[in-house]
N, C-alpha and C positions, 0 to 999 in steps of 0.2 A: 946265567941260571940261578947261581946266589943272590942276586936279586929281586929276580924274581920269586924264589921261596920267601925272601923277608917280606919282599911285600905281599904276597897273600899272609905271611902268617902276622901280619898287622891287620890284615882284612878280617882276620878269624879273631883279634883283641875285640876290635873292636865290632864284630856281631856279638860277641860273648857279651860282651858289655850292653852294650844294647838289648839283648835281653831280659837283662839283669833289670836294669832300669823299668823296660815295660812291665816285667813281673810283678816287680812292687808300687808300680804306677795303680794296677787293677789287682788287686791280691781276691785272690777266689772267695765265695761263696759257699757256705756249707749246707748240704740241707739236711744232717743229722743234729739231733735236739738235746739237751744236758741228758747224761744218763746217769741214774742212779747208784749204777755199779759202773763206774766207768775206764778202770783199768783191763776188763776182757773187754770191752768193745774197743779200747785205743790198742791193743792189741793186733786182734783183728784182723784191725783197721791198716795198721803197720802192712802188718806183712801180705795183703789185698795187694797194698798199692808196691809194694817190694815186686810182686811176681810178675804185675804189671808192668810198671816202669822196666822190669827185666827181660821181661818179653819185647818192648817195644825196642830193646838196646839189643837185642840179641839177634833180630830179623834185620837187625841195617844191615845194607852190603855199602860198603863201605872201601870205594878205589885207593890204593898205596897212593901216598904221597902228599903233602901239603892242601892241593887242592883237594884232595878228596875227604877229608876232613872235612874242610872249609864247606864243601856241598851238603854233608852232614850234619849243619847247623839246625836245621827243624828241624828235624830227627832229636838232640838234643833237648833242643826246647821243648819237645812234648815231654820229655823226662822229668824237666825242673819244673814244668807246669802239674805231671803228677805227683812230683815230692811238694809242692806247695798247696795244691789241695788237699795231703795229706796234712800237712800242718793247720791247716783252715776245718778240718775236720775233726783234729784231736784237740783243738780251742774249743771246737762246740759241745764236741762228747764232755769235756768239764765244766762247758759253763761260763768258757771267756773268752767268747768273741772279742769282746766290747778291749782287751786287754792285745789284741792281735795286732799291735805297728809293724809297719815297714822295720822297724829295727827287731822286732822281735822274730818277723820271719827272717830276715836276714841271720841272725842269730843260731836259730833253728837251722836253719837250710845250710849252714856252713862254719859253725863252731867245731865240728868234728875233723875239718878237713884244714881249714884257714883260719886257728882260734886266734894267731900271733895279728890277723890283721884286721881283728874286730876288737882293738883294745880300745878304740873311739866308744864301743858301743856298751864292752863291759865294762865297767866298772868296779872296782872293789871297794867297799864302805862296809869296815870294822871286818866284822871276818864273811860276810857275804858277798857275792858278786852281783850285780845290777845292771840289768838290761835298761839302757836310758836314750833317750827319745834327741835325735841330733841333730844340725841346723842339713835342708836339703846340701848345699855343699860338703859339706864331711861326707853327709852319705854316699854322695856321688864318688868324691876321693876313695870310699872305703871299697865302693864295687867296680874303678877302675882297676883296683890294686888284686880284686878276686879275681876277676876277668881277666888279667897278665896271670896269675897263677894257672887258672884253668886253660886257657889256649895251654901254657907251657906244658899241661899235662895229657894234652891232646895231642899236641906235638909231638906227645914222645911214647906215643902208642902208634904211632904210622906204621914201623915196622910189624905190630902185632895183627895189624890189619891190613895188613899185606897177604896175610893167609885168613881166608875167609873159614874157615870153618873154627880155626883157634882164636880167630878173631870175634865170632859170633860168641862163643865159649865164654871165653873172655870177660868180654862188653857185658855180657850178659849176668855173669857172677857179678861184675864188680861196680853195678848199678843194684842186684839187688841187696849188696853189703852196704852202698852207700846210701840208699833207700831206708834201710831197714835203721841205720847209724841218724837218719833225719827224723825218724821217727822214734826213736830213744831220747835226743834231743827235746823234741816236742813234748814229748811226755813228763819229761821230768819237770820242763819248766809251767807247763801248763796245770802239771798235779801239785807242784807247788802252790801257784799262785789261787788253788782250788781249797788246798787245806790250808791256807795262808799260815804256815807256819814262818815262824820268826826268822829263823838265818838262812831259807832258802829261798825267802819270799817271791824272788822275781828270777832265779836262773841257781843253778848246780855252782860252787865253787871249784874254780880248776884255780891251780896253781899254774906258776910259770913253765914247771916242767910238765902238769900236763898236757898246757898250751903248744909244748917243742912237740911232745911225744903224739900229739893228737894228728900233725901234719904230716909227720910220716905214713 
């Protein structure tokens, strides 16, 4: 029976991963346009796609146990496809699409959760940190290494969703925290790169400790 849990929960690495991969293979389309005052509409826009994505997390019923996660997997995926459209939509509300890479969604979608294992991607140059542009292998290495994270943390909600009603609860609160924390992200780095100011040009400075304190 322990082998069998490990092998699904290698099945579940690597749908995670797989994911990941096709995410930023096709990274969404926006069809809102620069806006003038664009901190209430990134606003919003936030918390549109928080209630959403929360809702979609809140209605899984979702079977105890390894597999049942594992079936869970589209269920998921609509989630990271609504936190990515939201980052595709808070580039457009300022006006920088054209600045949207794979590494900056990556950035966005996962600086708040997994900052220690985008250090490929951030960079520090003098006292600002940089979002910089990395060969497809790195990237791949950096969204295996999320993808083991995430299973791990899907793993260890099985008990929580075991009881479907605190498990809806749950799922539900801590997608629109994690929604809402994707879309804080986006904004800072994208009203940066809008007011092109000097030492935040391209991403928010976090220190080393806020990188530990961010993953808890």
């Amino acid at each position: 029976m322990a082998k069998k849990d490990t092998a699904t929960a290698d099945k579940l690495k690597d749908k995670v991963t797989s994911i990941l991969f096709d995410l930023l293979t096709d990274i969404p389309e926006s069809l809102h346009a620069q806006n003038p005052n664009p901190d209430e509409k990134v606003q919003h826009l936030i918390r549109q796609a928080a209630f959403k994505a929360s809702t979609v997390s809140a209605t899984l019923s979702i079977p105890a146990g390894v597999t049942g996660v594992l079936t869970s997997i589209p269920d998921i995926a609509a989630v990271w496809r609504i936190q990515a459209q939201l980052v595709s939509d808070i580039a457009a509300t300022y006006g920088k699409v054209a600045s949207l890479s794979r590494e900056a969604m990556v950035w966005c979608l996962f600086r708040h959760s997994a900052a220690s294992l985008l250090r490929d991607i951030a960079v520090r140059t003098g006292s600002r940190l940089v979002v910089q542009k990395v060969s497809v292998s790195v990237l791949q290495k950096i969204l295996r290494k999320v993808g083991v994270k995430i299973s791990q943390k899907l793993l260890g909600k099985i008990a929580l969703r075991a009881i479907p009603a605190i498990g809806a609860i749950g799922n539900g609160a801590y997608t629109y925290y994690d929604t809402f924390e994707v879309g804080k992200t986006a904004a800072t780095y994208f009203k940066a790169l809008d007011q092109q100011v000097p030492d935040v040009a391209d991403a928010e400075i976090v220190t080393p400790d806020d990188s530990n304190s961010a993953e808890k």
